[in-house]
GUDREN-62934 format. One record per residue: residue in one letter; x, y, z of N, C-alpha, C, O in turn. Coordinates in steps of 0.02 Angstrom, whole numbers, padded with zeros to 5 digits, always signed. Layout:
# GUDREN-62934
+---+--------+--------+--------+--------+--------+--------+--------+--------+--------+--------+--------+--------+
! r !   n.px !   n.py !   n.pz !  ca.px !  ca.py !  ca.pz !   c.px !   c.py !   c.pz !   o.px !   o.py !   o.pz !
+---+--------+--------+--------+--------+--------+--------+--------+--------+--------+--------+--------+--------+
! A !      X !      Y !      Z !      X !      Y !      Z !      X !      Y !      Z !      X !      Y !      Z !
...
+---+--------+--------+--------+--------+--------+--------+--------+--------+--------+--------+--------+--------+
END
This chain:
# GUDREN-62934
+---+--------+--------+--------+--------+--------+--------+--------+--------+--------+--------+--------+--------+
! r !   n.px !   n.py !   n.pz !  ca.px !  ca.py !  ca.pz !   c.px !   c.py !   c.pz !   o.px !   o.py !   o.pz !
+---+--------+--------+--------+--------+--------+--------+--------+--------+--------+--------+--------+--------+
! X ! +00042 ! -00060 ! +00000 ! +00000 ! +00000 ! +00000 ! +00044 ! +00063 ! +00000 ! +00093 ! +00057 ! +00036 !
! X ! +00039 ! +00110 ! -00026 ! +00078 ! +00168 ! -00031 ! +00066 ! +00199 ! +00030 ! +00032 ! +00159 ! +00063 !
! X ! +00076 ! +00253 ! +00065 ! +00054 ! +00306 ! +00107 ! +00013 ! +00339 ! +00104 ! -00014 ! +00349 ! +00158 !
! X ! -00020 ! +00380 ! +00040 ! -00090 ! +00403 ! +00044 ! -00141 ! +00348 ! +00070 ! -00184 ! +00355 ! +00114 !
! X ! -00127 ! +00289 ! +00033 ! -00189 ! +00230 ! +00063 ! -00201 ! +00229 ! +00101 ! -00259 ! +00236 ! +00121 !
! X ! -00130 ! +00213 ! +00150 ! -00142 ! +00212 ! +00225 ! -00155 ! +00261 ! +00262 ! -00177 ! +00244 ! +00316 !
! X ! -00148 ! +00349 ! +00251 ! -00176 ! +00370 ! +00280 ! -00228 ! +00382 ! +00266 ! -00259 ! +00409 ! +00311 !
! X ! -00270 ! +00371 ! +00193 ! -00351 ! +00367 ! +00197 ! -00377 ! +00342 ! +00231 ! -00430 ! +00362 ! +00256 !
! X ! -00339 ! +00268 ! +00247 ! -00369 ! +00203 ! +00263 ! -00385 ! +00227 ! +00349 ! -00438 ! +00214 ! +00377 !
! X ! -00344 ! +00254 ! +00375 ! -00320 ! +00280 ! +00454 ! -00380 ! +00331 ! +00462 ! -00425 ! +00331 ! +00504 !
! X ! -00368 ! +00372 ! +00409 ! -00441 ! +00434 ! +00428 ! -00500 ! +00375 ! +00402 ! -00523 ! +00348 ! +00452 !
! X ! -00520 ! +00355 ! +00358 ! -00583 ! +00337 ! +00367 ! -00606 ! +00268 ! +00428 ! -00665 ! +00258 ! +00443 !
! X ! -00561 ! +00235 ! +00450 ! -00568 ! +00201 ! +00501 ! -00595 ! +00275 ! +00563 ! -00650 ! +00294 ! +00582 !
! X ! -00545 ! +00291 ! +00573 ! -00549 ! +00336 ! +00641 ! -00606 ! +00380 ! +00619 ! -00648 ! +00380 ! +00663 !
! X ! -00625 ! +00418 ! +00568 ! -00685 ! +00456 ! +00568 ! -00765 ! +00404 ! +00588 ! -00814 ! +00428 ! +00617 !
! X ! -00759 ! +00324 ! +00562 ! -00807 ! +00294 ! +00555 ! -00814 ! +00267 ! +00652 ! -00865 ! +00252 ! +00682 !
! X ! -00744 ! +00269 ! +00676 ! -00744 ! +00258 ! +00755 ! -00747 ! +00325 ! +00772 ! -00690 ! +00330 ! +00793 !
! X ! -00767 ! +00373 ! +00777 ! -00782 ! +00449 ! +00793 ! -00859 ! +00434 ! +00798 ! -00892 ! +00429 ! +00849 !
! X ! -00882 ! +00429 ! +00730 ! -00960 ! +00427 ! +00727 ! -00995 ! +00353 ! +00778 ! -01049 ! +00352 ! +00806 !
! X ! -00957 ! +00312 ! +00777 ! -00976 ! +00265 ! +00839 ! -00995 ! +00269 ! +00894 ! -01046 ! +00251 ! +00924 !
! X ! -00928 ! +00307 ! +00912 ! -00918 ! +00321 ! +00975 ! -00968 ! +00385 ! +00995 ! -00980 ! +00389 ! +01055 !
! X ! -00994 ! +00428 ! +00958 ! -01017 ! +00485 ! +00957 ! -01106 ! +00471 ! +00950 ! -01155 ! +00502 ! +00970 !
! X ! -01100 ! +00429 ! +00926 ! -01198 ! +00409 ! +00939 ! -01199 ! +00369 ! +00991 ! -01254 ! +00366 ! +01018 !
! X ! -01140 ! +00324 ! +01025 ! -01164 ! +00272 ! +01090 ! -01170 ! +00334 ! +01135 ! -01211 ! +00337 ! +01181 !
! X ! -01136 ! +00371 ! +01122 ! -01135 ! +00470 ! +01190 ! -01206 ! +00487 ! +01163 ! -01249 ! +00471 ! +01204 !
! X ! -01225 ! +00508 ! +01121 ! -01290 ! +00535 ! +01109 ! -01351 ! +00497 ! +01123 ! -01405 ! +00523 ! +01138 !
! X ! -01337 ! +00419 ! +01116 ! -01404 ! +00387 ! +01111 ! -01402 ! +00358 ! +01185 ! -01456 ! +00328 ! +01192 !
! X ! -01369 ! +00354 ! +01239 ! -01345 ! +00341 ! +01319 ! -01367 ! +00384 ! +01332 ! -01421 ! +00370 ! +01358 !
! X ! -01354 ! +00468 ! +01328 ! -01371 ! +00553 ! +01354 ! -01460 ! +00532 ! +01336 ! -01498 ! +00524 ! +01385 !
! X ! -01482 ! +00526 ! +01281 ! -01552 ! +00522 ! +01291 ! -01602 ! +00454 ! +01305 ! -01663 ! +00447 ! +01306 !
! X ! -01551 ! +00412 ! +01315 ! -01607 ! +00342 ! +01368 ! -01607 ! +00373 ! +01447 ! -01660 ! +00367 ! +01479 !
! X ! -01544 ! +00409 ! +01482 ! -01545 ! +00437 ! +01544 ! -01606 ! +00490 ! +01549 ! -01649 ! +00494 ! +01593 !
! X ! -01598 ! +00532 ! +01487 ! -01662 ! +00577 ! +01495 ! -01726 ! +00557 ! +01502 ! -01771 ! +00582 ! +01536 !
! X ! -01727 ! +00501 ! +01459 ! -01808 ! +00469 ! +01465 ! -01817 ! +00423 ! +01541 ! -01872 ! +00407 ! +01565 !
! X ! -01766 ! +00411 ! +01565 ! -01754 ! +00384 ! +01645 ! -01788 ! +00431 ! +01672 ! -01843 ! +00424 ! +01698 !
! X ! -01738 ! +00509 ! +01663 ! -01765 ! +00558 ! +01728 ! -01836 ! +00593 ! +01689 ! -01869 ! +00638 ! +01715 !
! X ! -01846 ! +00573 ! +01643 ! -01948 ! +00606 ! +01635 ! -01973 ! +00556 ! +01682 ! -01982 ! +00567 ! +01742 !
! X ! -01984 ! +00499 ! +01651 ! -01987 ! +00432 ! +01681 ! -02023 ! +00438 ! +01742 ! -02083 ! +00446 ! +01752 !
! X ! -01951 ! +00427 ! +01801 ! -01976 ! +00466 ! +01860 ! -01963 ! +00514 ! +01898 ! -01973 ! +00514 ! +01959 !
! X ! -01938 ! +00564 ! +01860 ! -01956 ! +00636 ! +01913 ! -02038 ! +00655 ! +01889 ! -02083 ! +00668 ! +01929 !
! X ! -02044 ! +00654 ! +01814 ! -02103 ! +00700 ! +01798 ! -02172 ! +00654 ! +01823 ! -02221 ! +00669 ! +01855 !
! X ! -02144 ! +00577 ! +01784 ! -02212 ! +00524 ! +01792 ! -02221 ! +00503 ! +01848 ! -02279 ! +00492 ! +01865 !
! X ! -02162 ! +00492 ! +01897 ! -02178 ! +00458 ! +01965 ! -02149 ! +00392 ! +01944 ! -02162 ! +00353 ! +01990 !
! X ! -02116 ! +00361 ! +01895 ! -02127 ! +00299 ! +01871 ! -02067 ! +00265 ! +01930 ! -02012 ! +00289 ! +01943 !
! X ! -02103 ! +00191 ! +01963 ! -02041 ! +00166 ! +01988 ! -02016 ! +00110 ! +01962 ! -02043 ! +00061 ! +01936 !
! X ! -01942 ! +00130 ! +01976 ! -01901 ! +00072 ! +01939 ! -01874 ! +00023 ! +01988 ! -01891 ! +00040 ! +02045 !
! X ! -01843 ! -00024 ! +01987 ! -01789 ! -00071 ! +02036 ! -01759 ! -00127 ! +01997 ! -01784 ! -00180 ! +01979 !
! X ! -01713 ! -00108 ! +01990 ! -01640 ! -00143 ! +01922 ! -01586 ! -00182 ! +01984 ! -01547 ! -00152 ! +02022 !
! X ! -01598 ! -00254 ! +01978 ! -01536 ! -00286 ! +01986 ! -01490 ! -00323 ! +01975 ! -01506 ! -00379 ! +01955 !
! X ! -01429 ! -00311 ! +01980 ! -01370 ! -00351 ! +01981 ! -01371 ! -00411 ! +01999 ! -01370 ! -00423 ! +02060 !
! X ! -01371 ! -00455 ! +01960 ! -01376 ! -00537 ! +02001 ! -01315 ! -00552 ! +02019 ! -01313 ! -00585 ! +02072 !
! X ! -01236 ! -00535 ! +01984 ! -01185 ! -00543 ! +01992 ! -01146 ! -00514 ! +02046 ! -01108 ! -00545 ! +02083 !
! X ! -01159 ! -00446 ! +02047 ! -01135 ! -00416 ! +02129 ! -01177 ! -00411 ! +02186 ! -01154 ! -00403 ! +02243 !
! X ! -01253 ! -00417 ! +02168 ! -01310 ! -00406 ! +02226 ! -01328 ! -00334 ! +02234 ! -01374 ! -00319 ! +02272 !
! X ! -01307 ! -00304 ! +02212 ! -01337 ! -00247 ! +02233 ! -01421 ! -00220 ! +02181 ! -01461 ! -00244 ! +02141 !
! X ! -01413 ! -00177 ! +02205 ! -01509 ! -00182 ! +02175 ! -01528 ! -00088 ! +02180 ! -01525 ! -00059 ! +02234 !
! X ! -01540 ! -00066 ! +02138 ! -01544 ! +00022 ! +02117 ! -01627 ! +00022 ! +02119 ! -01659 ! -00019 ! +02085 !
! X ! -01672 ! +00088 ! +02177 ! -01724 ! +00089 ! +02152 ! -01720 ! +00149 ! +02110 ! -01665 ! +00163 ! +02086 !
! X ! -01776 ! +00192 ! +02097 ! -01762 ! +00234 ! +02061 ! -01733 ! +00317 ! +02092 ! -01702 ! +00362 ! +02062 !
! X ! -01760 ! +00313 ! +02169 ! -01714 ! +00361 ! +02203 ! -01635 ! +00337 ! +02190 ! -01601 ! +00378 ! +02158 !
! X ! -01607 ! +00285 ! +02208 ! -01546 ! +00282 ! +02198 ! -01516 ! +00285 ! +02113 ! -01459 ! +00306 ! +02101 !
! X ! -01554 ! +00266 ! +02070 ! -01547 ! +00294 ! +01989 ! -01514 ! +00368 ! +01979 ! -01456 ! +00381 ! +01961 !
! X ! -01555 ! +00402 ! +01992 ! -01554 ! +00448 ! +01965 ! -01497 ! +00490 ! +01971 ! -01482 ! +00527 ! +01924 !
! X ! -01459 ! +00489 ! +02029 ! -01381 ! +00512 ! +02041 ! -01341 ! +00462 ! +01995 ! -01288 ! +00482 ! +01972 !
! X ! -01363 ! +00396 ! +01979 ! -01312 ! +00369 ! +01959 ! -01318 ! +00384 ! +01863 ! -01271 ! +00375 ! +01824 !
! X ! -01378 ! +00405 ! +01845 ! -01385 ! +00430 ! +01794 ! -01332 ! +00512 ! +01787 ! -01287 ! +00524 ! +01747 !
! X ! -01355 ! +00549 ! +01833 ! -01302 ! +00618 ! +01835 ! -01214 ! +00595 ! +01834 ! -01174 ! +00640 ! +01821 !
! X ! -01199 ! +00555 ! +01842 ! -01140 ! +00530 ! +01845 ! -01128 ! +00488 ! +01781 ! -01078 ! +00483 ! +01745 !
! X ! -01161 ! +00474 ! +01778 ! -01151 ! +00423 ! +01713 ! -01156 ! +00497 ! +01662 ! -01113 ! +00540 ! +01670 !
! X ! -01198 ! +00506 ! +01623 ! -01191 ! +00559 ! +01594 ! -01129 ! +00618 ! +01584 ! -01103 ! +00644 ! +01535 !
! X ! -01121 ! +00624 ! +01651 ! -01080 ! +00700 ! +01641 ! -01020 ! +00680 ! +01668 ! -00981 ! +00727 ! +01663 !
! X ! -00985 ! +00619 ! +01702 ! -00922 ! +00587 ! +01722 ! -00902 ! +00566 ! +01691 ! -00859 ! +00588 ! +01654 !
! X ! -00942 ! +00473 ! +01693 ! -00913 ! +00417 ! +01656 ! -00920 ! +00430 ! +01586 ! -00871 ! +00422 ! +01549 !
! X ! -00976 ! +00451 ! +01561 ! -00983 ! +00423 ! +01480 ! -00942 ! +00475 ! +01447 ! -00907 ! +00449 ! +01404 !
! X ! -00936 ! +00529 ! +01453 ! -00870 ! +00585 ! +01408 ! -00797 ! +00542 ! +01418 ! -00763 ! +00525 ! +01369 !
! X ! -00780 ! +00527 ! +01478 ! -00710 ! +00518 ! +01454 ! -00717 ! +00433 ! +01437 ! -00672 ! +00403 ! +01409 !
! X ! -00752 ! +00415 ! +01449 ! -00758 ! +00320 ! +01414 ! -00755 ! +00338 ! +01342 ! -00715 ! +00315 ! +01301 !
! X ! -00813 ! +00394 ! +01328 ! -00787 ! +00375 ! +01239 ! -00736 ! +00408 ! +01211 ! -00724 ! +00398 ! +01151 !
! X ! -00699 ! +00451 ! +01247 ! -00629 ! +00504 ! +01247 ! -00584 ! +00430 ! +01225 ! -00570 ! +00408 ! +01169 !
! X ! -00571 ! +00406 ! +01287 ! -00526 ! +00353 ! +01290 ! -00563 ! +00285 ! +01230 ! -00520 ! +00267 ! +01191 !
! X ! -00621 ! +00252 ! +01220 ! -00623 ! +00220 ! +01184 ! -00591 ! +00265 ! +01088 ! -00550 ! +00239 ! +01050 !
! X ! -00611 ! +00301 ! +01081 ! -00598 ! +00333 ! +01022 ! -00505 ! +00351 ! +01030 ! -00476 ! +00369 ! +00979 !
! X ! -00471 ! +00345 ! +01087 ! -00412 ! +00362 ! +01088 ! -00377 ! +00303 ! +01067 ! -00326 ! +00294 ! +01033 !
! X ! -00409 ! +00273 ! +01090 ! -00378 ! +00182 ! +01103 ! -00383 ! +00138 ! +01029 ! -00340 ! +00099 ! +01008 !
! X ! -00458 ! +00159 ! +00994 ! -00461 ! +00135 ! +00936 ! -00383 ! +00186 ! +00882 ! -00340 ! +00165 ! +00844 !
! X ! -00398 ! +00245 ! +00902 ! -00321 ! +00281 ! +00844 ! -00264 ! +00260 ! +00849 ! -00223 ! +00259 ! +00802 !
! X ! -00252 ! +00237 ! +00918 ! -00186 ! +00185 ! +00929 ! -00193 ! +00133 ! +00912 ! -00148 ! +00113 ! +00876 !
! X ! -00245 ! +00087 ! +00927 ! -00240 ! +00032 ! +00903 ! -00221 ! +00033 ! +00801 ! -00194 ! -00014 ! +00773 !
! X ! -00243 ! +00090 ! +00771 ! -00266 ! +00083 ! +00691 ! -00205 ! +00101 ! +00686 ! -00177 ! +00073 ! +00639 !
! X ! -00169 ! +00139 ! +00717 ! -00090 ! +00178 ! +00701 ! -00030 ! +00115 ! +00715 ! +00026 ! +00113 ! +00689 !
! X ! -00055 ! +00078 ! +00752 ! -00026 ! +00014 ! +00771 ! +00008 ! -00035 ! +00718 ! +00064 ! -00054 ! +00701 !
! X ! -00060 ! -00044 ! +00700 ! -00086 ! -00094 ! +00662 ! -00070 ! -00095 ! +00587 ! -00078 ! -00143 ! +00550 !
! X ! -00045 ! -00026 ! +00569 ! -00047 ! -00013 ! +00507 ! +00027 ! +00003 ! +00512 ! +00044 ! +00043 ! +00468 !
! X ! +00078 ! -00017 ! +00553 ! +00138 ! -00017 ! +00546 ! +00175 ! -00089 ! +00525 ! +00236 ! -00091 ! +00517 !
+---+--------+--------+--------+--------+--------+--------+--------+--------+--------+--------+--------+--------+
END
């Protein structure tokens, strides 16, 4: 492969892991939203559990873990997944 190839090949991998990574952030940001209509606005109750660790979330305990998830974990998870895929493609293509 010459060098233009590969760096087409590099940008269109990494642009197509950009857009991946960039709708699992958008389409996560609005299942949490439909959580907090759910039940702040509806009253709706939830209770989600873990069979593997035991623990068990009702929907009072949700909803912080939704604010965290959102505005903590999920920005730099797909920071670092989208970082990790450019290394891995820069890797790979050596």
């Amino acid at each position: 492969m010459s060098l233009k190839t590969d760096v087409e090949s590099l940008r269109d991998a990494t642009v197509a892991g950009l857009t991946a990574a960039h709708d699992h952030f958008v389409y996560t940001k609005k299942v949490w939203r439909i959580v907090d209509v759910e039940v702040r606005r509806r009253g709706r109750k939830i209770v989600l559990s873990n069979t593997v660790t035991g623990t068990r979330l009702t929907e009072t305990d949700l909803l912080p873990v939704a604010h965290a998830s959102v505005n903590d974990y999920l920005p730099s998870a797909t920071i670092q997944q989208v970082d990790t895929g450019i290394i891995e493609r820069v890797m790979l293509s050596k």
